[in-house]
Structure formats: structure tokens, C-alpha cells
FIGUNU-596158 format. One record per residue (C-alpha): residue number from 1; residue in three letters; chain; x, y, z. Coordinates in nm, 2 decimals, padded with zeros to 4 digits. Each point is the difference from the previous one (the first is absolute). Example, Ala and Ser with C-alpha at 12.3 -4.5 7.8 and 13.67 -1.06 7.14 Angstrom:
2
{1 "ALA" "A" {01.23 -00.45 00.78}}
{2 "SER" "A" {00.14 00.34 -00.07}}
***
This chain:
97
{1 "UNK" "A" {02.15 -00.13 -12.80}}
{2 "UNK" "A" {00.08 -00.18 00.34}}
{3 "UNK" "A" {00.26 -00.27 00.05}}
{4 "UNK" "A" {-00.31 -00.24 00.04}}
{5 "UNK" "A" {-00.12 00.05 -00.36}}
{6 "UNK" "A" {00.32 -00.01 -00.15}}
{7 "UNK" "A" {00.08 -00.36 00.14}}
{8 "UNK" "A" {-00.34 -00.11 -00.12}}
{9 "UNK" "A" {00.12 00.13 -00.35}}
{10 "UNK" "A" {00.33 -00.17 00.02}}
{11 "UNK" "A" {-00.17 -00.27 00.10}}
{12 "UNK" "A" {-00.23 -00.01 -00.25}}
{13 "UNK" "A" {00.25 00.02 -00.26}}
{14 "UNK" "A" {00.25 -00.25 00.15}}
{15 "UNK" "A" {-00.28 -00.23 -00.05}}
{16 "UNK" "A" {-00.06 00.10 -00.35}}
{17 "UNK" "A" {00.32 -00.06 -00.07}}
{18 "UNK" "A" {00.06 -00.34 00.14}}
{19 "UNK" "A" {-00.35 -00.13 -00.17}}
{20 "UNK" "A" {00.21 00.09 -00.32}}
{21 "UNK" "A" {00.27 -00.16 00.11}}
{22 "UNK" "A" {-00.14 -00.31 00.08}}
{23 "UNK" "A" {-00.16 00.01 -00.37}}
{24 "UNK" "A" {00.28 00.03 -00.13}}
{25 "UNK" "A" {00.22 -00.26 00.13}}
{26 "UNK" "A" {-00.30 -00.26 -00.07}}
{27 "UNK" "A" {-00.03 00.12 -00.33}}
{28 "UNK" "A" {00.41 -00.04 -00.03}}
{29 "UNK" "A" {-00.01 -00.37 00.16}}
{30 "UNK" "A" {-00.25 -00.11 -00.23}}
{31 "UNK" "A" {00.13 00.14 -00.32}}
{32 "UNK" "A" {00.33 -00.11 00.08}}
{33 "UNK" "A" {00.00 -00.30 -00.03}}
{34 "UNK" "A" {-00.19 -00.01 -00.34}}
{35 "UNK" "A" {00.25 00.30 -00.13}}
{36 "UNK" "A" {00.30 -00.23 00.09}}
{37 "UNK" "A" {-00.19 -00.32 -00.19}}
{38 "UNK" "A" {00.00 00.15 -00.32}}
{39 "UNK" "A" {00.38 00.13 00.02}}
{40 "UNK" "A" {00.10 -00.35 00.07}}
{41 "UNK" "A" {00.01 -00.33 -00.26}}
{42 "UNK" "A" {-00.02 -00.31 00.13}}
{43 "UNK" "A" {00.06 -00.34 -00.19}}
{44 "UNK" "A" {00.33 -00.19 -00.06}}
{45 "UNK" "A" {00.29 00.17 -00.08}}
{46 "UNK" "A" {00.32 -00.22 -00.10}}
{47 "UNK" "A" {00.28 00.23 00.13}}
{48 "UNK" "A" {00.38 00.04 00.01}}
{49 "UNK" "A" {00.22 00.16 00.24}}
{50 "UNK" "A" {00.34 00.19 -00.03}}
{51 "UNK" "A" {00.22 -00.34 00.09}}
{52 "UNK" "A" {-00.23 -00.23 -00.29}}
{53 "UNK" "A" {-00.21 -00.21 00.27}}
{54 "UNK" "A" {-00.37 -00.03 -00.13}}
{55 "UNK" "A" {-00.29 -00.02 00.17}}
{56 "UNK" "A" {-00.41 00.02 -00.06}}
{57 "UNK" "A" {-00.15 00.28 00.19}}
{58 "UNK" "A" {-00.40 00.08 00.03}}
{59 "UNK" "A" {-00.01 00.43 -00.01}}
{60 "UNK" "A" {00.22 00.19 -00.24}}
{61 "UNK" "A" {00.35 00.06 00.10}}
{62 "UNK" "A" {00.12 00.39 00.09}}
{63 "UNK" "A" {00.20 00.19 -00.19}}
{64 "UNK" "A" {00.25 00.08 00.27}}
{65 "UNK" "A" {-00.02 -00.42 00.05}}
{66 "UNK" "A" {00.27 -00.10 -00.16}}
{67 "UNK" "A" {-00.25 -00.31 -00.22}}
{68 "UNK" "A" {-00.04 -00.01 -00.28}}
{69 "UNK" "A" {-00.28 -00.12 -00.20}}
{70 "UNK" "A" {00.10 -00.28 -00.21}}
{71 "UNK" "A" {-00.28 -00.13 -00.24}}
{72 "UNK" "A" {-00.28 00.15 -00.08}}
{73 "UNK" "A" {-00.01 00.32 00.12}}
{74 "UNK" "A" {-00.36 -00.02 00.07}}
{75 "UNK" "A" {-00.09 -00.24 00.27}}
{76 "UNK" "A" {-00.06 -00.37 -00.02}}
{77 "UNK" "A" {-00.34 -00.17 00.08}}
{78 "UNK" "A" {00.17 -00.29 00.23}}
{79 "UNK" "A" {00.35 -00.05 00.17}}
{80 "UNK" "A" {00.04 -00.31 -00.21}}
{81 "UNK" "A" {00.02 00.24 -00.34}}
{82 "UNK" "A" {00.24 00.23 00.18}}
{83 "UNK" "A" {00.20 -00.26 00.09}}
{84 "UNK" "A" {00.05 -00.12 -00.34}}
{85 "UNK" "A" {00.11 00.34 -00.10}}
{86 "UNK" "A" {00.26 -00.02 00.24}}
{87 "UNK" "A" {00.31 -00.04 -00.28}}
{88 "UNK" "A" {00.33 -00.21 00.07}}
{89 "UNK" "A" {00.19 00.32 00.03}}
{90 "UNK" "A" {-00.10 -00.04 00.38}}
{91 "UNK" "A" {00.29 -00.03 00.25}}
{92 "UNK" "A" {-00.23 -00.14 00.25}}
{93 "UNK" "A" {-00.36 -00.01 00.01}}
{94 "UNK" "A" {-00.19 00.11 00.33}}
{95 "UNK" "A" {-00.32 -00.25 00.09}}
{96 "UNK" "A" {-00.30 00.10 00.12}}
{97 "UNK" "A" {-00.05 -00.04 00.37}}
***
């Protein structure tokens, strides 16, 4: 085999490899976004912080937050219900900007 024919083969396979590259990043930025969707809640959360101030949040707190969900612990359909759920054992509560 001559050096010629074994840069076409390297070549050859570099492009190989980068068509299934580029597949697989596309494929990645498409599912990624719908993958992160469905590991995320969104709704109205009445929450609670370490200090006691209160506050109505629209995705589901963290763990490693520091809120904690106050209410129902599912979420509510409009920040007007979460609101009420916020309970007079609030220090402060944190408006919505």
C-alpha cells in the first residue's frame, strides 16, 4: 500500500466519522430539550425559604434550594391559588416581579 492510498483511507474514514458525529449531535440538540421537559414541572409552587420569607414560584424548587414547598405539594393552576396557600407563618413574603 502507498502513502497515497492510505491517506485516501484515512480520509475516507475521517469523513465517516464526522457524518456520525454531526448525527449525533443533531440528534442530541433535538432530544434534549424534550428529555429536559419531561424532568421538569412547571405550575405554581407556594414556597418557603430557610429564614421563613414566602414567595410564589412558577417551576418546582431543587432539592439542594433551600424552598420549601408549602401547600399543595402538587402544583397550583394560577398564582392567585398559590398565593392563598401562602400561610401567616411567613416572615416576609417575596412579590412577583
Amino acid at each position: 500500500m502507498t502513502t497515497c492510498e492510505a491517506e485516501g483511507r484515512l480520509s475516507r474514514t475521517s469523513v465517516q466519522m464526522t457524518k456520525y458525529l454531526t448525527t449525533f449531535v443533531l440528534v442530541l440538540c433535538v432530544a434534549g430539550p424534550a428529555l429536559a421537559a419531561t424532568q421538569s414541572r412547571t405550575g405554581h409552587f407556594a414556597v418557603k425559604d430557610a429564614v421563613g420569607n414566602c414567595a410564589v414560584v412558577d417551576t418546582l424548587p431543587s432539592k439542594v434550594s433551600g424552598l420549601r414547598i408549602v401547600g399543595n405539594k402538587a402544583d397550583y393552576a394560577s398564582v392567585a391559588d398559590a398565593q392563598k396557600a401562602l400561610d401567616s407563618g411567613c416572615i416576609g413574603k417575596i412579590g412577583r416581579a
